[in-house]
GULUM-733412 format. One record per residue (C-alpha): residue in one letter; y, x, z. Coordinates in steps of 0.001 Angstrom, whole numbers, padded with zeros to 6 digits, always signed. Each point is the difference from the previous one (the first is absolute). Example, Ala and Ser with C-alpha at 12.3 -4.5 7.8 and 13.67 -1.06 7.14 Angstrom:
<rs>
a-004500+012300+007800/s+003440+001370-000660/
</rs>
This chain:
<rs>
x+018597+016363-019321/x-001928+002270-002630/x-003175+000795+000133/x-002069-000156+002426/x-000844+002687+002380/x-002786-000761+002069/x-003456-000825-001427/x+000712-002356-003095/x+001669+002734-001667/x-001221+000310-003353/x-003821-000482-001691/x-001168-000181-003625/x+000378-002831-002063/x-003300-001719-000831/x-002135+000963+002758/x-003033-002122+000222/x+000348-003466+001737/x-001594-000806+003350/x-000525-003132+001735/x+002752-000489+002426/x+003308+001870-000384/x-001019+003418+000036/x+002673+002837+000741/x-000079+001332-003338/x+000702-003225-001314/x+003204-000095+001933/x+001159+002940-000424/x-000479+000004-003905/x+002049-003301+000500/x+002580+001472+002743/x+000857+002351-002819/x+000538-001980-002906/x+001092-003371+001025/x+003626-001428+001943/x+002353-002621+000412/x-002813-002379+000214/x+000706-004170-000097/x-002309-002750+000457/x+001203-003713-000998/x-002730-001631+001521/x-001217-004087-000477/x-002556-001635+002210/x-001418-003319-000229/x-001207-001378+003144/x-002131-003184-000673/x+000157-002659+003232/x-004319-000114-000477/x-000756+003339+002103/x-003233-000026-002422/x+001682+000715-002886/x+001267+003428-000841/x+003613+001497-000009/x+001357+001047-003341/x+002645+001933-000864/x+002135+002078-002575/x+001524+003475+000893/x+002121+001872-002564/x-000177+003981+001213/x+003121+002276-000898/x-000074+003546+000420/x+001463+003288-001701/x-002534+002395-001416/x+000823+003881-000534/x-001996+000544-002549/x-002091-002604-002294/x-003633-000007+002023/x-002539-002248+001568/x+001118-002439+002231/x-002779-001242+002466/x+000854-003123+001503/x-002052-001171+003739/x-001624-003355-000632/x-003529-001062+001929/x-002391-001438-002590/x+002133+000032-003462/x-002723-001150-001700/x-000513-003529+001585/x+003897+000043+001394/x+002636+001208-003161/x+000863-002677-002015/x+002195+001890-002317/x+001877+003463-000441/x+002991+000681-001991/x+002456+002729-000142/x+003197-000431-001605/x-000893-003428-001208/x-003159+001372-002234/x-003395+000053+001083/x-002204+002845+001012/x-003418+001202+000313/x-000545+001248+003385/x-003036+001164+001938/x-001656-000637+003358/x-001037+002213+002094/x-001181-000454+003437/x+003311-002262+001459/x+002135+001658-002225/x+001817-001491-003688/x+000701+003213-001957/x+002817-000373-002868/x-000997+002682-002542/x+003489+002240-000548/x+000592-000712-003520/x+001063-003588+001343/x+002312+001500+002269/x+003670+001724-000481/x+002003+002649+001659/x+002847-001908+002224/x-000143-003476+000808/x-003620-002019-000552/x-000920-004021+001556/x-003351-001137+000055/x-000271-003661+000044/x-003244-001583+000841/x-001827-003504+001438/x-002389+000596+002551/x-002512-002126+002515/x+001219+001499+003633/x-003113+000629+002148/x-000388-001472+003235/x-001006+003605+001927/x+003563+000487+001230/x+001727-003869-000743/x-001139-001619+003161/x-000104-003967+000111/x-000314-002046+002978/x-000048-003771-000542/x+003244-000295-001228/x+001795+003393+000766/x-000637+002906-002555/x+001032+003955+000660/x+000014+002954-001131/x-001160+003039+001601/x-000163+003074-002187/x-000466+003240+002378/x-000870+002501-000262/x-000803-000359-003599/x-001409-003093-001175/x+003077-001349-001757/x-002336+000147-003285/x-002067-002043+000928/x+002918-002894-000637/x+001538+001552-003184/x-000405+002913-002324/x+002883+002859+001510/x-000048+004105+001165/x-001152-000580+003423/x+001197+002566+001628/x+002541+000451+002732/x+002168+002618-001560/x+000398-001451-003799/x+002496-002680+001941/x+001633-003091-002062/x+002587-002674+000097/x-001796-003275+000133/x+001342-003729-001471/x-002712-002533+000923/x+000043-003745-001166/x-002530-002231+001817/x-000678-003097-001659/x-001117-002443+003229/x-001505-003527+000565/x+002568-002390+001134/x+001540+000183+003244/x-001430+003907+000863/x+002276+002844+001418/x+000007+003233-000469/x+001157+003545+000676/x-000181+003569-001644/x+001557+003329+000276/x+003174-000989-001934/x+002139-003347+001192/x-000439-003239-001924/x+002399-000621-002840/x-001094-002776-002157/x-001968-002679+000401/x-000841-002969-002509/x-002205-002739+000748/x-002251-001399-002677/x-001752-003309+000819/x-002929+001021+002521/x+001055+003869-000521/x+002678+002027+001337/x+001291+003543-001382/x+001459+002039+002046/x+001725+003762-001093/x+000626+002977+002177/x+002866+002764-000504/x-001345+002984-000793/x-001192+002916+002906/x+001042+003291+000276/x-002702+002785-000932/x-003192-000585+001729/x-003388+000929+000439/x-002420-002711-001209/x-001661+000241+003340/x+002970-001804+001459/x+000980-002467-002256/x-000866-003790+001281/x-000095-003228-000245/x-000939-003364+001756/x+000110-003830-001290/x-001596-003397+001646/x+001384-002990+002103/x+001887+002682+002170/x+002721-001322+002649/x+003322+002073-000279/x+001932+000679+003150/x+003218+001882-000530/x+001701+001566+003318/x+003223+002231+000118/x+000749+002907+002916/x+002323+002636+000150/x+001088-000186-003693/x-003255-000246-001769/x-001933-002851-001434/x-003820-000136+000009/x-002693-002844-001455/x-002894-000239+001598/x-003024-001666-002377/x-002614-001767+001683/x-003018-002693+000688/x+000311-000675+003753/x-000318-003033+000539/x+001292-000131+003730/x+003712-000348-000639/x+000740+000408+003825/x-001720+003808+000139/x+001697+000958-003033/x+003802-001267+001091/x-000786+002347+003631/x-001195+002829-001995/x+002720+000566-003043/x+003094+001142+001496/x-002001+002828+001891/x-001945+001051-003285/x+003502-000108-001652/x+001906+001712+002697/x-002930+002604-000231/x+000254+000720-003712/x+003947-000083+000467/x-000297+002776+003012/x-002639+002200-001717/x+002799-000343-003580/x+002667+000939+002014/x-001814+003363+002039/x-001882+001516-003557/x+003433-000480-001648/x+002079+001914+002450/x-003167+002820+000334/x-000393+000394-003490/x+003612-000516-001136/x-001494-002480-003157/x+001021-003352+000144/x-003288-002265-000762/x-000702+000241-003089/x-001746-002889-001432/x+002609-002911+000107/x-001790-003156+001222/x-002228-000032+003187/x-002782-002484-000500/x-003275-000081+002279/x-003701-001870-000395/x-001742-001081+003388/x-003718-000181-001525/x-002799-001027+002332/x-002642+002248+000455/x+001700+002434-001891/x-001522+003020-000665/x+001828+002312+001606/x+003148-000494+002729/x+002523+000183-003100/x+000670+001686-003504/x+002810+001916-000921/x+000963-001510-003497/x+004024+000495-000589/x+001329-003414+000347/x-002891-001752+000831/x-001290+000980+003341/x-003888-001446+000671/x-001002-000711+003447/x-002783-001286+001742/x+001740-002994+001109/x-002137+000094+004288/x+001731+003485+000277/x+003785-001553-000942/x-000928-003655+001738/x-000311+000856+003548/x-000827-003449+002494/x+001393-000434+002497/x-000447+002058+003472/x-000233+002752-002495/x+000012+003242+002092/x+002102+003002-000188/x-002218+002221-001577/x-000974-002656-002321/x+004296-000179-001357/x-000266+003863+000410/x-002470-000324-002640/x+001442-002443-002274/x+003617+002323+000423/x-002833+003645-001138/x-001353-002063-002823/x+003454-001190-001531/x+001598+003041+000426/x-003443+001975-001348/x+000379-002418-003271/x+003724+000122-000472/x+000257+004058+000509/x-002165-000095-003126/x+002676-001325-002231/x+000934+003571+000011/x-002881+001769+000849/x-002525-001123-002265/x+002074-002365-002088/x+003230+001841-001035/x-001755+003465+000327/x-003651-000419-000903/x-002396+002436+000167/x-001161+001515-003452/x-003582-000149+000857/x-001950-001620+002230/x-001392+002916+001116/x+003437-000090+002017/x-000001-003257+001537/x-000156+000974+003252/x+003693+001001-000438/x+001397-003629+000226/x-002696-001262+002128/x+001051+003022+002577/x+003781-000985-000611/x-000270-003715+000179/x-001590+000345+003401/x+002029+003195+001703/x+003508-002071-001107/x-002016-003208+001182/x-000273+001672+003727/x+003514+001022-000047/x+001439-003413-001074/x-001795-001598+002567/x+001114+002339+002656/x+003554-000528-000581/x-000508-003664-000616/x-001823-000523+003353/x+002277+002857+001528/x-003582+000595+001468/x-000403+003251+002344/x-003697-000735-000486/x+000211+001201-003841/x-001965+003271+000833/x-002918-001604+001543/x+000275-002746-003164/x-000427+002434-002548/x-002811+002031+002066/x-002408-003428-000005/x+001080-000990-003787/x-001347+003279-001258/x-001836+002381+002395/x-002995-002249+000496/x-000550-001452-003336/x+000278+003721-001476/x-002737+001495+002276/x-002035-002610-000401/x-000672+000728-003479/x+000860+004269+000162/x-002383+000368+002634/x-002805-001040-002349/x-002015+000873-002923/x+001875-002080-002111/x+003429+002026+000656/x+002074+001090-003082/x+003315+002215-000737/x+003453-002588-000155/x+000145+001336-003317/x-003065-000710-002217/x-000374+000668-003223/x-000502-002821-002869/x-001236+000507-003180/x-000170-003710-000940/x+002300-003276+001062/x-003183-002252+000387/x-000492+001917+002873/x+003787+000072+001401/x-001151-002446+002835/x-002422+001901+001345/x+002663+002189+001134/x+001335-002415+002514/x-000501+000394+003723/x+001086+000734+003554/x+000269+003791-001030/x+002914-001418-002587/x+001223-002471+001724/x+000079+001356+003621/x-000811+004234+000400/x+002361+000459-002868/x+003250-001408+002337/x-001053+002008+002356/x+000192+002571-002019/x+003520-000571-001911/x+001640-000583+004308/x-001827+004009+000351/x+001931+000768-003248/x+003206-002246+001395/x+000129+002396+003396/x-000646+002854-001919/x+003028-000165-002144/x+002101-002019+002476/x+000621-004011-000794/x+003450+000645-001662/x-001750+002856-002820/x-002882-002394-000287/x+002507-003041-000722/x+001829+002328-002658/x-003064+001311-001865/x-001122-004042-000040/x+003309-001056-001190/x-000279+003064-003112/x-002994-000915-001076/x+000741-003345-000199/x+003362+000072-001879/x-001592+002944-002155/x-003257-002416-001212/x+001911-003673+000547/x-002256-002466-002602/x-002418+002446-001071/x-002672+001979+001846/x-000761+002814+002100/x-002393+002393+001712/x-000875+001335+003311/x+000910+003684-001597/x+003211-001523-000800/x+000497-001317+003420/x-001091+002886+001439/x+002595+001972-002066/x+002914-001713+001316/x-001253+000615+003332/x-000360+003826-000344/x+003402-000169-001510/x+001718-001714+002878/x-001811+001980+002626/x+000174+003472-001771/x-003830+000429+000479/x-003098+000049-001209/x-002119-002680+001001/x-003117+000510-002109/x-002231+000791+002604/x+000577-002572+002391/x-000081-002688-002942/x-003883+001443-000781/x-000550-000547+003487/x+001020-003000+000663/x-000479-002012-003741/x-003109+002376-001296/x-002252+000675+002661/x-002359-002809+001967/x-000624-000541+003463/x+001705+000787+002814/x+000976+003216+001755/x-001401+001248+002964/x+002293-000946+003219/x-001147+002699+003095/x+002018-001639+002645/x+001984+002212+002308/x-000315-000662+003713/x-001661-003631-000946/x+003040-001006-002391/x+001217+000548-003294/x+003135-001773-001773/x-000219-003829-000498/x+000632-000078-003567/x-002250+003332-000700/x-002223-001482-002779/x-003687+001391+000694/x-002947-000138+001621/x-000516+000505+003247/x-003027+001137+001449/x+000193-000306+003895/x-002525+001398+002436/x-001922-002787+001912/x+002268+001187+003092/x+003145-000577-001663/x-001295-003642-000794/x-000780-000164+003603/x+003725+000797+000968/x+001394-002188-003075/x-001476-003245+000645/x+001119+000464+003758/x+003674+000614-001201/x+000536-001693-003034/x+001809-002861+001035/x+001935+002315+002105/x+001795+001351-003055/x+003669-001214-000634/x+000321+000477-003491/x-001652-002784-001829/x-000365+002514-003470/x-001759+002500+002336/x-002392-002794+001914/x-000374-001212-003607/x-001227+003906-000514/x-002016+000099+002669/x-001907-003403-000657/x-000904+001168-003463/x-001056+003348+001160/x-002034-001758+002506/x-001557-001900-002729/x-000538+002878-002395/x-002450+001083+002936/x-001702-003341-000333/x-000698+000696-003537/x-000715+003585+001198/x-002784-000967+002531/x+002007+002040+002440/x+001329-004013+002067/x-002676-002255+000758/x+000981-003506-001587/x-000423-001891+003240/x+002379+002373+002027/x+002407-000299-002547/x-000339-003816-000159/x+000753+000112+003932/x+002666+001826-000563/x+001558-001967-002791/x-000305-003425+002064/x+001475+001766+002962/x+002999+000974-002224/x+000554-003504-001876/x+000335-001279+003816/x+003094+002148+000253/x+001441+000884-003434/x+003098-001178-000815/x+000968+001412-003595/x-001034-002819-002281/x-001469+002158-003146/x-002182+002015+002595/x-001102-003457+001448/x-000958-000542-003573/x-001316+003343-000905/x-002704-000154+002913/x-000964-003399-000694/x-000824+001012-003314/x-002130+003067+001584/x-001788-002456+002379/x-001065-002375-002736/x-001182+003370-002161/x-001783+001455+002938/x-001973-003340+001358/x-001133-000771-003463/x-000820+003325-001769/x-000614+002214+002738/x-001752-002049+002445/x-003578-000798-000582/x-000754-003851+000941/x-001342+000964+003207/x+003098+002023+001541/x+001677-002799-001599/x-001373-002466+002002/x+000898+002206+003101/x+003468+000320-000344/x+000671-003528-001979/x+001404-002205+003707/x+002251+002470+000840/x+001325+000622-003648/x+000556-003907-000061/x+001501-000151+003315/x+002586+002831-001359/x+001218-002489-003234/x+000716-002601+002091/x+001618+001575+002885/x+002287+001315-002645/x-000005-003300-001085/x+001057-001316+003024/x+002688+003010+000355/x+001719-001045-002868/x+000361-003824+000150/x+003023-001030-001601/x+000364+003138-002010/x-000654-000020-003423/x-002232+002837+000617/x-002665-002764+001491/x-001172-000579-003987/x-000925+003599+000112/x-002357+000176+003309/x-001361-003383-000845/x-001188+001840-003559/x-001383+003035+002157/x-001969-002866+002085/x-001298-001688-003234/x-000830+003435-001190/x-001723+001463+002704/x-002150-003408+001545/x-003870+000419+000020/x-000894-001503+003533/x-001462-003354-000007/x+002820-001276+002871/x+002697+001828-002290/x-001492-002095-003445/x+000411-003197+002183/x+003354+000779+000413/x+000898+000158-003295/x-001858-002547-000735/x+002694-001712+002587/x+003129+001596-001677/x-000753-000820-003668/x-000808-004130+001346/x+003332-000075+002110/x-001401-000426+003247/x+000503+003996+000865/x+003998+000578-000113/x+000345+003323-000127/x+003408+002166+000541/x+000948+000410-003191/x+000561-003774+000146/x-001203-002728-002737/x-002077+002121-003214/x+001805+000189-003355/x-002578-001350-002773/x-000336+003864-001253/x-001151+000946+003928/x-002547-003221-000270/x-001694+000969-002551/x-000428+003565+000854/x-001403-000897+003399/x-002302-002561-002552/x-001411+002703-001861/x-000207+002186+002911/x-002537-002689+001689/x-002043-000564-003362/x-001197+003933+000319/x-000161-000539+003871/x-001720-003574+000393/x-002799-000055-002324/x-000974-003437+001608/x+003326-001739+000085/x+002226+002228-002020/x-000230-001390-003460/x+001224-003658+001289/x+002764+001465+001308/x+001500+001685-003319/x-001118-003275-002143/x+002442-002058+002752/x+002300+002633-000831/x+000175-000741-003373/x+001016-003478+000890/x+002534+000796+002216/x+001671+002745-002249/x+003523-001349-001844/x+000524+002934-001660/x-001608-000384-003757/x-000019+003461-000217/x-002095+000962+003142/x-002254-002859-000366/x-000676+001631-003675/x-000994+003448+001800/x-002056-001534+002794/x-002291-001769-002606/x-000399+003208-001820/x-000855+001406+003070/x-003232-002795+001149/x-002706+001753-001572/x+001095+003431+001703/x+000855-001083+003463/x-003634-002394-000433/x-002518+001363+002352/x-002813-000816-002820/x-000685+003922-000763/x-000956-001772-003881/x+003256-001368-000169/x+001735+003426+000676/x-002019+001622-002722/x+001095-002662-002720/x+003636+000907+000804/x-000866+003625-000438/x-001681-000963-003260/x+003461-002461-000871/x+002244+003649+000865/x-001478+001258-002989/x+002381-001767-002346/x+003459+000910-000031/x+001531-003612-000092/x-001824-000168+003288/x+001485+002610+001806/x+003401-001399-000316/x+002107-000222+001666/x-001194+003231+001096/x+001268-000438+003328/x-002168-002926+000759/x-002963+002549-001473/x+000310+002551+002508/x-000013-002471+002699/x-003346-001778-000791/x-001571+003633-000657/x+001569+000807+003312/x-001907-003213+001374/x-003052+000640-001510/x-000445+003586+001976/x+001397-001093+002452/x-001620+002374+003559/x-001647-003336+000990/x-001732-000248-002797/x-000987+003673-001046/x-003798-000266+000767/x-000166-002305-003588/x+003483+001611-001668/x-001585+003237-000064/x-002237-001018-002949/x+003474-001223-001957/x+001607+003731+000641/x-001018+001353-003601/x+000277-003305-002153/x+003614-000101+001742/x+000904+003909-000799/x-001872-000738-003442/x+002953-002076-001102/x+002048+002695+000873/x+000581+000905-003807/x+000487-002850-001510/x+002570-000782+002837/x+001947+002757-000598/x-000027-001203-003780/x+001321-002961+000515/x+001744-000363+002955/x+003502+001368+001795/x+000512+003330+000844/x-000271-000412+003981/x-003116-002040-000624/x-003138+002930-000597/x+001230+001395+003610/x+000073-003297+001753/x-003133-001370-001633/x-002052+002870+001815/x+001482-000261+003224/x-000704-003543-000174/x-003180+000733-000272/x-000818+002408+002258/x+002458+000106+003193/x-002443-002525+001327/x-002915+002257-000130/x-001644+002884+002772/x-003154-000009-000449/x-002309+002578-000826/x-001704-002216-003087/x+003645-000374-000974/x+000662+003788-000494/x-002790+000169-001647/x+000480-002650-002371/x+003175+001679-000361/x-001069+003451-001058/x-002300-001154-002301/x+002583-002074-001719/x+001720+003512-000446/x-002847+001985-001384/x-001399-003159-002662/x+003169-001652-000652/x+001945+000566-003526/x+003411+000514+001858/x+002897+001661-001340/x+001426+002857+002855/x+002628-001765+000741/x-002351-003264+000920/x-001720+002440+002098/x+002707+001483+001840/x+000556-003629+001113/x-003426-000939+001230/x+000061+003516+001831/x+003247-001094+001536/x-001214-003629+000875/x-003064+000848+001820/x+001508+003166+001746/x-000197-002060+003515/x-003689-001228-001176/x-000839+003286-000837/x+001295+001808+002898/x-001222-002537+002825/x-003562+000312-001167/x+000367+003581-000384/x+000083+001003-003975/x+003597+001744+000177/x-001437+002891-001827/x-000935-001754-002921/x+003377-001462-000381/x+001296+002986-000610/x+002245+000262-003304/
</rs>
């Protein structure tokens, strides 16, 4: 591929060190180092207390004799030993970095060998399950390597296993010797790629293997409900075999990667990982129970599909810095949509696509913690803070503008170039973007600054009350044109343009231009009526955001029996239809009313059948939690009954986490605050973010208003040592439960004293745009 051509270009040799990976530090690397191999050893011990060990020897071809600077965290206490070429050498530490001085390297071929403790920041061990999870750059934390994505490698990993363990990794298993209460097992070697992505998983796993339209897949997992997994695995297989079949045809590469293996973790950190050969799920999103609705299989088909189209955008093209990782994120999800239209042959894929992306993207562009698609990124310890709805959902909307622009059949040509031109290494938007202007004949420099450089949205003036459907903006409608929308709106045919029209209507919300209450009448009088499932959805969603952000307790309180009556008519519409579980969750959601508490009270004890027919344990124990927040009397007995009726070892596990923030003993939420300061604590992370959630909860905002800054305190440290999605979620946790006055103020203080980085806060800005706006302090969320 040559050098090359985007940012990692060239850079002097020796540059000064800084924590992190620093840009100049890859570059200097980029320019002097290739055909990289790791042959990798871990030893996983069966006592979770005890470390991981390991032994890596690192091969790689040097230009010119120089430094080498290896990525390890904490050498000092972690490096066992370091040896090139069988002899020892003296190397320094600096920051997370080994540096080999150059007179102990050689032009050509070099291998590093060395022993090494693996940290436990990105080896995560549950009981007796242990994975990896190394994005976006935290695969030195586990062994000394050049973290970053575009120096790619073949990997061979050998795990050496306690008796009777499983496991998977990006390359398929090839050897495997037992040794009294040990097992070895070897893996072929991978194809070039990025450290990010490489993976691997080991514990008392159950291995299903199921066969469709050619193709084999195994599926890796702990649940123990035998009877959920047989209904779910020939769908999730028949999925991954559909999605194979469509990218493979579109991109005219047959997959690339050999073996298909997949992980279903619970509470897994994010809905899946990419890694080549080892796909990591989060095992709710893959398991559906049954009655599972439409939408819900919809979203199962988006999030294989997302994680599969990723094999070759991401994982056989990979972006050369992370600066560009928008570009598979916006990929992953634009062939995601497309796969599931033609799977679903669905005529509703317009409207689909409008509610995946439209919302979530305004919600963060219209506020002051908006940023470009592109950002720039001096440093990979900061890679994650580049995550987001502006990557993951304004940027498809972007590349379907750049799709009609060029017309589908250029676009699929200037993909299908660039893929065949930078096949196993990596790649730029500028390179990209080349292709493009070469397939199209023009120049499309401009619109790419618009669209990838420039935050916010544009300015929509509509014409004659309307403006295109799919026109990404804002628009600012006159309080007459409200007037005439909310009368019409569920006149419109289109479900993309209704979808339009309901967002505009709720930009006017936000706005002050709509009154909440009117459009809280309207909504209910449109739920009565709609019929298009993800609009159903979509203004549920606004209901729930508007009655508890927007509405003080008071107006609340005024609109609460007919809000109630609403769920369970719709409820009572659907009976039978797996769409019941979702208008039962809108009733659980929305219930304040004392009659409306006694009723659930009723449905989680049995004696209240409801239409969506007998609850599913997950169901009981949400309507449990819901009525520890709601019935401060009574409420606690129910969820400690819960816990003896739950099966499930798993859920039982997160409702006792949960005790001390569902308790309503104020002292009891504060010691789980306190407990969130230690990072074993706030794992899983997604059992974290609920009990935050709990604890600021609307209900409870008169005390939680004193835990605002000693929650956005944290904020650092989480973003230290936790996931890349989990800084954004941790503040929304926090504060979407909030409008009060004291809480903007609390807020804006926490802005002006706080030692946050910008990034941390562009992401309380964000979080507390409803707070801010509802109480009146738009102005000074202003960028």
């Amino acid at each position: 591929m040559g050098v090359p051509q985007d940012r990692l270009t060239a850079a002097p040799v020796g540059e000064p060190l800084d924590a992190g990976i620093g840009l100049a530090l890859a570059r200097e690397r980029a320019a002097t180092i290739s055909a990289v191999t790791y042959d990798l050893t871990f030893h996983i011990p069966e006592d979770a207390s005890q470390p991981v060990t390991g032994e890596a020897s690192i091969g790689f071809d040097l230009t010119a004799p120089t430094r080498v600077v290896l990525d390890f965290a904490h050498p000092d206490a972690r490096l066992r030993e370091i040896s090139t070429s069988a002899r020892a050498v003296t190397t320094k530490q600096v920051h997370n970095h080994v540096v080999i001085d150059a007179k102990d390297t050689v032009v050509g071929r070099n291998v590093v060998h060395c022993a090494f403790i693996a940290g436990g920041e990105a080896l995560h061990r549950r009981g007796d399950l242990l994975y990896s999870l190394f994005v976006p750059a935290k695969a030195h934390t586990a062994f000394p390597c050049f973290d970053q994505p575009d120096l790619k490698a073949r990997v061979r990993l050998t795990l050496d296993l306690p008796a009777g363990w499983e496991a998977l990794a990006n390359g398929r298993e090839v050897e495997r010797h037992a040794m009294g209460d040990r097992v070895l097992l070897r893996f072929a070697e991978t194809g070039p790629i990025s450290t990010y992505l490489m993976a691997f998983a080991a514990g008392r796993l159950r291995v299903e293997t199921v066969a469709t339209r050619g193709r084999s897949f195994r599926v890796f997992h702990e649940e123990p409900d035998a009877a959920l997994v047989a209904a779910n695995l020939l769908a999730i297989a028949e999925r991954h075999a559909s999605s194979l079949e469509w990218l493979e045809a579109y991109t005219g590469i047959p997959y690339p990667f050999g073996k298909f293996d997949m992980l279903l973790v619970p509470s897994f950190q994010f809905g899946g990982m990419e890694h080549p050969g080892a796909v990591f799920y989060q095992r709710s999103s893959l398991l559906l129970p049954p009655g599972a609705t439409d939408e819900e299989r919809r979203n199962r088909a988006h999030l294989i599909a997302h994680e599969t189209a990723h094999m070759w955008f991401g994982d056989l093209v990979t972006m050369r810095w992370f600066d560009d990782v928008w570009l598979k994120e916006v990929f992953a999800n634009l062939m995601a949509e497309k796969i599931r239209a033609a799977d679903w042959s669905d005529k509703g894929a317009a409207l689909r696509f409008h509610l995946a992306h439209y919302p979530a993207a305004y919600d963060v562009d219209r506020t002051g913690g908006t940023h470009p698609i592109r950002q720039r990124l001096e440093n990979l310890d900061q890679a994650g803070d580049l995550y987001g709805p502006i990557v993951y959902q304004k940027s498809p909307i972007a590349f379907r503008e750049l799709e009609r622009r060029m017309g589908a059949d250029a676009f699929r040509t200037a993909v299908r170039q660039h893929l065949e031109a930078f096949a196993w290494g990596s790649a730029s938007w500028p390179d990209l973007l080349a292709c493009c202007e070469a397939v199209c004949g023009e120049s499309l420099t401009a619109w790419s600054q618009q669209w990838f450089d420039t935050a916010g949205r544009p300015e929509i003036v509509p014409v004659d009350g309307g403006w295109p459907a799919a026109s990404y903006g804002h628009v600012r409608l006159e309080p007459e044109t409200v007037t005439h929308l909310i009368d019409h709106v569920g006149g419109t045919r289109d479900g993309e343009a209704r979808a339009a029209l309901w967002l505009a209507l709720w930009e006017s919300v936000s706005d002050g231009v709509l009154e909440p209450d009117r459009y809280v009448t309207a909504l209910l009088e449109s739920l009565r009526a709609e019929s298009e499932q993800p609009l159903v959805t979509y203004l549920l969603s606004s209901l729930r955001r508007v009655f508890w952000r927007w509405f003080s307790s008071d107006a609340r309180r005024d609109v609460a029996v007919e809000v109630e009556q609403a769920c369970r008519e719709g409820l009572a519409r659907n009976a039978g239809t797996p769409q019941a579980r979702m208008w039962l969750a809108a009733a659980r959601d929305l219930t304040t009313t004392p009659e409306g508490i006694a009723w659930l009270h009723a449905v989680w004890g049995g004696r209240e059948r409801t239409a969506a027919g007998a609850l599913i344990e997950s169901d009981q124990i949400a309507v449990a939690e819901a009525l520890a927040v709601l019935d401060s009397e009574h409420g606690e007995a129910v969820v400690h009954e819960q816990l003896t009726r739950t099966v499930s070892p798993e859920r039982r596990a997160r409702l006792e986490y949960l005790l001390p923030a569902l308790s309503a003993s104020p002292s009891s939420r504060e010691a789980m605050l306190t407990r969130l300061r230690y990072p074993e604590v706030r794992r899983p992370e997604a059992w974290a973010l609920v009990a935050l959630a709990h604890m600021h909860h609307s209900l409870r905002q008169d005390h939680a208003v004193a835990l605002i800054r000693p929650s956005l305190e944290l904020l650092p440290e989480v973003h230290r040592t936790g996931d890349i999605f989990l800084p954004r979620r941790w503040a929304h946790a926090v504060l979407r439960g909030h409008s009060s006055r004291a809480a903007a103020e609390a807020v804006q203080a926490c802005l002006a004293t706080l030692p946050l980085s910008p990034h941390m806060r562009r992401l309380v800005r964000e979080a507390a745009d409803d707070l801010l706006r509802v109480t009146g302090g738009r102005r000074a969320n202003a960028p």
